[in-house]
C-alpha positions as CSV (number, residue, x, y, z in Angstrom):
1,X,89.5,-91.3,232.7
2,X,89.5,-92.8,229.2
3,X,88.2,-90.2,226.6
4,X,86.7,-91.1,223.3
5,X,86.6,-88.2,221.2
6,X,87.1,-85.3,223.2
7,X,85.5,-82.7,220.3
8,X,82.3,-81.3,219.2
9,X,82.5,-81.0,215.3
10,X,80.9,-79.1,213.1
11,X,80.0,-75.0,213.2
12,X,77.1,-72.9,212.9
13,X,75.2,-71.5,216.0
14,X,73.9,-74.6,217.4
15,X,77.4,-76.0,217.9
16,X,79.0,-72.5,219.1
17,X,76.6,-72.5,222.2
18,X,77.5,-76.4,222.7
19,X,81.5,-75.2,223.1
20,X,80.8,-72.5,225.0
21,X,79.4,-74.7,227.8
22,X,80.9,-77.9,226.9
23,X,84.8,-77.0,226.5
24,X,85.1,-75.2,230.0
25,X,83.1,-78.3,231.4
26,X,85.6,-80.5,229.7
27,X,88.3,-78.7,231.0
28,X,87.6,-79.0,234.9
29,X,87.1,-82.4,234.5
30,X,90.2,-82.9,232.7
31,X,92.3,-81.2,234.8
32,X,91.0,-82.8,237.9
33,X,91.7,-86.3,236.8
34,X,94.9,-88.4,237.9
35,X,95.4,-89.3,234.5
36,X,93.7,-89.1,231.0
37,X,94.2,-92.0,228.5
38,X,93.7,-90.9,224.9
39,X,92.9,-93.9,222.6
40,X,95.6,-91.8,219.8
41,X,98.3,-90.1,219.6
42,X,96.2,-87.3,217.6
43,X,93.6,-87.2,220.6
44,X,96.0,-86.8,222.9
45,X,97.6,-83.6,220.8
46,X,94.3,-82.3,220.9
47,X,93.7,-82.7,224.5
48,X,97.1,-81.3,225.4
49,X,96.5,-78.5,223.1
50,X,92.9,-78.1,223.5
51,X,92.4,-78.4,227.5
52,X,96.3,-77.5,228.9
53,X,96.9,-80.5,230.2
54,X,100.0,-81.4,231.4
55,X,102.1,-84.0,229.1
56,X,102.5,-86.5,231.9
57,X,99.5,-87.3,232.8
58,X,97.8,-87.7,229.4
59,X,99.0,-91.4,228.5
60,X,98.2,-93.3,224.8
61,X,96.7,-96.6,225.1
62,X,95.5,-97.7,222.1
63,X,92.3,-99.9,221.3
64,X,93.9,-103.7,220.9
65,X,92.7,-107.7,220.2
66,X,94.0,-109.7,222.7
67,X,94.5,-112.3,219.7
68,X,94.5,-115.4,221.9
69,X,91.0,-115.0,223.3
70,X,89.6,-116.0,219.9
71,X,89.4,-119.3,218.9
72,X,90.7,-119.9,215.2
73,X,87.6,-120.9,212.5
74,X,89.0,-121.9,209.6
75,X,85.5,-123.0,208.2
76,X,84.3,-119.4,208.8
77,X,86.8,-117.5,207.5
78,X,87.3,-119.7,204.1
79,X,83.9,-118.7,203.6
80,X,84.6,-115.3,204.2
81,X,87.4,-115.3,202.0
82,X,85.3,-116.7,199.1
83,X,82.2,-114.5,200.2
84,X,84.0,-111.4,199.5
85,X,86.5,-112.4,196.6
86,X,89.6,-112.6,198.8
87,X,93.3,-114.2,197.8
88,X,93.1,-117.2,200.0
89,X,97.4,-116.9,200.7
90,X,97.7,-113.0,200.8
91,X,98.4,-110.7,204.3
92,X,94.7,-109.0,205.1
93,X,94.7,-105.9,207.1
94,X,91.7,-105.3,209.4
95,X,89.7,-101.8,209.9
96,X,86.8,-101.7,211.9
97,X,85.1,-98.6,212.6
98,X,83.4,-95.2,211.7
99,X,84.6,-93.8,208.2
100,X,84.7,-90.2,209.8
101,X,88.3,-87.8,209.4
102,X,89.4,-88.4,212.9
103,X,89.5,-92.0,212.3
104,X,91.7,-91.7,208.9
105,X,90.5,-94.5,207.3
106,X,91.8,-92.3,204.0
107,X,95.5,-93.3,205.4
108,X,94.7,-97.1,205.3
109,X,93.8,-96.7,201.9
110,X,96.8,-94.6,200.7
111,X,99.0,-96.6,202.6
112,X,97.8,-99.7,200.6
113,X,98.6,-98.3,197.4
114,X,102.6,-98.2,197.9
115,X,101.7,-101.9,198.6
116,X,100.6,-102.8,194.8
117,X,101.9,-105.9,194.1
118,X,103.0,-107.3,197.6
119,X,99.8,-109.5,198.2
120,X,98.2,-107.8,200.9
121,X,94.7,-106.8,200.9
122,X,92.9,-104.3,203.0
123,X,89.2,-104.9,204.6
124,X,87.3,-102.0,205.7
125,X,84.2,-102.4,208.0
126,X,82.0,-99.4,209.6
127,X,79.8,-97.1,208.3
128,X,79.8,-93.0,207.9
129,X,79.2,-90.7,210.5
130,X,75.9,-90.0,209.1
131,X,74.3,-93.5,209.7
């Protein structure tokens, strides 16, 4: 089983009923599976922590590109470069998804800073949690 966010955020009564049926739901499940891939190592601390799952059978296997698959468009991403005010020769680093806490998109960002000066730009694309 491959989980994708194993929590329920937020608080207030609404959310308090949700765990109390959800989380031992979760758990059986969990516990009954071969194995459990968690997408991050932070997922997979909150699963071992959360559910008591043993170590070895929750596995990481992140989210990847197989690289290959894509054919190169120069054309297309020239104009993406220009379109967006891009350095035509500098390293670009890619995020694509929510802009919600578990997803640390705030790392990325302070991470980038201690790279001032190096060439390297960052591109963030999602959306908030609220959307």
């Amino acid at each position: 089983m491959t989980v994708h966010g194993a929590r329920i955020e937020g608080w207030g009564p609404t959310i308090s009923v949700l765990n109390e049926f959800y989380r031992p739901f979760m758990r059986y499940i969990l516990r009954n599976m071969q194995m459990v891939i968690a997408l991050t190592k932070g997922e997979r601390e909150y699963l071992l922590h959360s559910f008591k799952l043993p170590p070895e059978r929750v596995k990481v296997i992140s989210n990847g590109i197989e690289i290959d698959k894509f054919a190169s468009n120069k054309g297309a991403a020239e104009k993406f470069v220009e379109k967006y005010h891009l350095k035509n020769d500098s390293f670009k680093v890619l995020y694509v998804g929510r802009f919600v806490p578990q997803k640390n998109p705030d790392k990325l960002i302070s991470a980038m800073k201690h790279l001032r000066g190096k060439n390297v730009e960052a591109i963030l694309i999602g959306e908030d949690s609220q959307s």
